[in-house]
C-alpha positions as CSV (number, residue, x, y, z in Angstrom):
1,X,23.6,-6.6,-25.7
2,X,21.1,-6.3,-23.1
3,X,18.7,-4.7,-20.4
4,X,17.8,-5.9,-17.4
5,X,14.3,-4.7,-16.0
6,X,14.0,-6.1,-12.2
7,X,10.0,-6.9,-11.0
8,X,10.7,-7.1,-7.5
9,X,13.7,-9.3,-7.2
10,X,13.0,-10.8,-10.6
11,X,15.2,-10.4,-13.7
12,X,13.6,-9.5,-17.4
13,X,16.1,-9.2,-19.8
14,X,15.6,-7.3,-23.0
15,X,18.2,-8.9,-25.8
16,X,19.3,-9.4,-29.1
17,X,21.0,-12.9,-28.4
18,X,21.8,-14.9,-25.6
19,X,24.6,-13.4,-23.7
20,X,26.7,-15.7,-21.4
21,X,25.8,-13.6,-18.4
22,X,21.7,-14.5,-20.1
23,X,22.5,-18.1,-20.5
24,X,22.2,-19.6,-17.1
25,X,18.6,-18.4,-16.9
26,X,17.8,-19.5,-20.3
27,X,17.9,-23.0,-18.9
28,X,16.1,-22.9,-15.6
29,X,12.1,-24.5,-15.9
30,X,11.0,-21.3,-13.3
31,X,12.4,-19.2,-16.5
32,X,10.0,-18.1,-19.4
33,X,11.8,-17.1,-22.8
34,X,9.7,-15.3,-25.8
35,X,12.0,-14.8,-29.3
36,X,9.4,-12.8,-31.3
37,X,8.3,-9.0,-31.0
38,X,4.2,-8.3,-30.5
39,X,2.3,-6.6,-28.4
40,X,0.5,-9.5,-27.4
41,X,3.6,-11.4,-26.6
42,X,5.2,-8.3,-24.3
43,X,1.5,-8.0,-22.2
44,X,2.1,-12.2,-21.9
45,X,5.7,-11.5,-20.4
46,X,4.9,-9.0,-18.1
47,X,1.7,-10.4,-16.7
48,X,4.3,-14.1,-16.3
49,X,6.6,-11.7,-14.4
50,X,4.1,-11.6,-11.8
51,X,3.4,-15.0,-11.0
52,X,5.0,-16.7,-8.2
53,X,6.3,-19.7,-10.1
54,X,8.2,-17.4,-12.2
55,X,12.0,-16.3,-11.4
56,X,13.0,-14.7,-14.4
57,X,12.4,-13.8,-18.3
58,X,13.9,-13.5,-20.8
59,X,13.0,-12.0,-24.9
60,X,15.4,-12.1,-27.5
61,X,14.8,-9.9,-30.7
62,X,17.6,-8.7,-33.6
63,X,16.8,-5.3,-32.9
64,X,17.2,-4.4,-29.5
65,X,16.2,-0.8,-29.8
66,X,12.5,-1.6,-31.5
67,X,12.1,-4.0,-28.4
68,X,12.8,-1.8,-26.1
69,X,10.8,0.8,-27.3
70,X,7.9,-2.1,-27.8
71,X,8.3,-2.7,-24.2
72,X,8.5,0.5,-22.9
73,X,5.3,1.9,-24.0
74,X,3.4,-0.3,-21.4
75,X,4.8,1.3,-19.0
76,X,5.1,4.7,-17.6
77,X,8.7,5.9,-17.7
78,X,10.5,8.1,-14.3
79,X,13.9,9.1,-15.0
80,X,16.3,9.4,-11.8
81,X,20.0,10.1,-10.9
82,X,21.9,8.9,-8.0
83,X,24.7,8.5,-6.7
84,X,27.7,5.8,-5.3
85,X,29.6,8.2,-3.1
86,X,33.0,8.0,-1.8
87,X,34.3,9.8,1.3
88,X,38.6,9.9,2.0
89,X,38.9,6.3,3.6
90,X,36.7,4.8,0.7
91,X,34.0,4.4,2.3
92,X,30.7,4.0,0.6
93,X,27.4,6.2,2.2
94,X,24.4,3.8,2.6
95,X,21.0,4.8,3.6
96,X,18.2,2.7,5.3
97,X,14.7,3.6,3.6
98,X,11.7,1.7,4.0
99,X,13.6,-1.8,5.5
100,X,15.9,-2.1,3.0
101,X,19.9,-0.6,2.6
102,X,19.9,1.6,-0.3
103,X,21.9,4.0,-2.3
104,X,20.7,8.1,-2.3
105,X,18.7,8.9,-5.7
106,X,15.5,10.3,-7.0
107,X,13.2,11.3,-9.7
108,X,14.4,13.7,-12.2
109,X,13.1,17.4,-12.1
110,X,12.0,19.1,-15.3
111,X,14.3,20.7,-16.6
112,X,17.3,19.2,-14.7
113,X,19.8,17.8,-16.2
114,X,20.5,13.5,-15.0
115,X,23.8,14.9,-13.4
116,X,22.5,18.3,-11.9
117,X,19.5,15.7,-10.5
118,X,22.2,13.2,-9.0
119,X,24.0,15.9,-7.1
120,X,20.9,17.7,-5.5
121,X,19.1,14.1,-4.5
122,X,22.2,13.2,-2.6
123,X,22.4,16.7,-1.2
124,X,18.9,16.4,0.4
125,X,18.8,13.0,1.5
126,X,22.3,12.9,2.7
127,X,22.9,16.7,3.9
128,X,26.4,16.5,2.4
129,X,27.9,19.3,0.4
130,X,30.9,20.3,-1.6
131,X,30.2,16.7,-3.8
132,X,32.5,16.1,-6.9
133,X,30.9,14.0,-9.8
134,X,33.0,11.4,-11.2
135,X,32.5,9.1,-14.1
136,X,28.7,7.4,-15.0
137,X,28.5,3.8,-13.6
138,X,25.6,2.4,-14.9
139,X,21.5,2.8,-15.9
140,X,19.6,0.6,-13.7
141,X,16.1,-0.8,-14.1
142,X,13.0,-1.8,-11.8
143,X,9.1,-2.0,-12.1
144,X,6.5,-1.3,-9.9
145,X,2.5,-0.4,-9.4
146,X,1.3,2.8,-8.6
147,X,-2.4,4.0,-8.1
148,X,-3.1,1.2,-10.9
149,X,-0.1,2.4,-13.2
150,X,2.7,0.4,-14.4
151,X,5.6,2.7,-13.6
152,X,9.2,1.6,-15.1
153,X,11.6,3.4,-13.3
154,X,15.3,4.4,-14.7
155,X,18.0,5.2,-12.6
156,X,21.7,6.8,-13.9
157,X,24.4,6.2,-11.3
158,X,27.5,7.6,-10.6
159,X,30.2,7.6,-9.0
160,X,31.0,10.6,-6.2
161,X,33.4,12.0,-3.9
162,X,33.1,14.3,-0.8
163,X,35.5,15.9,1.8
164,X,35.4,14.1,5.0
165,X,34.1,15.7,8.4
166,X,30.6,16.2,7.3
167,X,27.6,16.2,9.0
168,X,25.0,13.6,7.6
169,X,21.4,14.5,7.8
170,X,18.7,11.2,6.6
171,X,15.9,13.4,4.5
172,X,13.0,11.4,7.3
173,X,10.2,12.8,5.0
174,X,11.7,10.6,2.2
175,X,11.2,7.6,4.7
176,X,15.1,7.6,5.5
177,X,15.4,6.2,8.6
178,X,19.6,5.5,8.6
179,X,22.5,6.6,7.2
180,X,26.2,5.4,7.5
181,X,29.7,4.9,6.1
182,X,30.5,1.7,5.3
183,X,34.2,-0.5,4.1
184,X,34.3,-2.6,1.4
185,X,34.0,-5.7,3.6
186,X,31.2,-4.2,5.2
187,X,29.4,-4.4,2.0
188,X,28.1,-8.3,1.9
189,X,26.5,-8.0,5.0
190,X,24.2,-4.7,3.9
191,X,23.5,-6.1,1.1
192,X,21.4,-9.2,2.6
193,X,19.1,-6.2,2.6
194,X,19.1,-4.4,-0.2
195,X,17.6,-4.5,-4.0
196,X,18.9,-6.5,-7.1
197,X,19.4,-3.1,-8.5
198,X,21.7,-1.5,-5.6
199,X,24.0,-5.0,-6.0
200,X,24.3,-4.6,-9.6
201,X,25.6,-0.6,-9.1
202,X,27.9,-1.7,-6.4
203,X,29.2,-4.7,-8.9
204,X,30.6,-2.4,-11.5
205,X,32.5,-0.5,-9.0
206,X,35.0,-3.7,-7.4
């Protein structure tokens, strides 16, 4: 088993053994693997996550759970919800924000539930109504840098359903910019444009 923790485009992966989906990297000289569980050698991998030469890391330890929780505490953890939504024709709602094609989501409230969160961030950055909440797709990870924090955000995705007819409304004070149905072949193109994240959430629904 694993966990994949993107640093821009970058994949860290968090294991207990090398996985054949892990294995390609493993073997690449831009790749940096670490098979022992420290503080000092977590603060090493994330700092080589941040240099250029570096496409992708990898640690392996037996017990996943004490690793992740290792590499967890350097960060700051936000919880979000979002959502892969379907109309009638199975079409999939995009939204542009900030340059990039994306998927609607946001930060958890307190006191919301991951599901009750998924629902309202679609509703306000979307405008749509009357959404049905089908199965959970997947948790995504990314990194970033905020006001001199390292934030580690995780996303729950899932998969959604909506009447067709509706009005859609981009939230602009979120930065959305565009919003749009799009076909399954319509896909590849959007996501030239997009985050590792977003491809791995539309990978587990083909």
């Amino acid at each position: 088993m694993f966990v994949k923790i993107y640093f821009g485009d970058k994949p860290l992966f968090l294991c207990n053994e090398i996985t054949p989906e892990i294995a390609p990297f493993a073997h690449h000289d831009d790749a940096i693997l670490i098979d022992e569980l420290s503080a000092n050698a977590i603060r090493s991998m994330i700092h080589e996550m941040k240099l250029e030469k570096i496409h992708a890391g990898i640690i392996v330890h037996p017990d996943l759970e004490a690793l992740k929780k290792a590499f967890f505490k350097k960060f700051d953890l936000i919880q979000a919800a979002g959502g892969m939504v379907f109309n009638g024709q199975k079409e999939v709602l995009f939204i542009f924000r900030r340059g990039k094609w994306d998927l609607p989501k946001g930060k958890l409230d307190e006191g919301e539930s991951l599901e009750q969160c998924a629902i309202r961030e679609v509703e306000e950055e979307t405008g749509l109504r009357n959404i049905t909440l089908n199965e959970f797709m997947i948790t995504t990870w990314h990194t970033y840098d905020e006001y001199g924090q390292h934030i580690l955000k995780e996303s729950h995705w899932y998969r959604m359903q909506v009447p067709d007819g509706q009005l859609l409304v981009p939230q602009t004070e979120e930065q959305i910019t565009g919003i749009r149905w799009v076909k399954r072949e319509g896909w590849d193109e959007l996501m030239q444009n997009t985050f590792p994240s977003i491809k791995d959430v539309l990978e587990t629904a083909k």
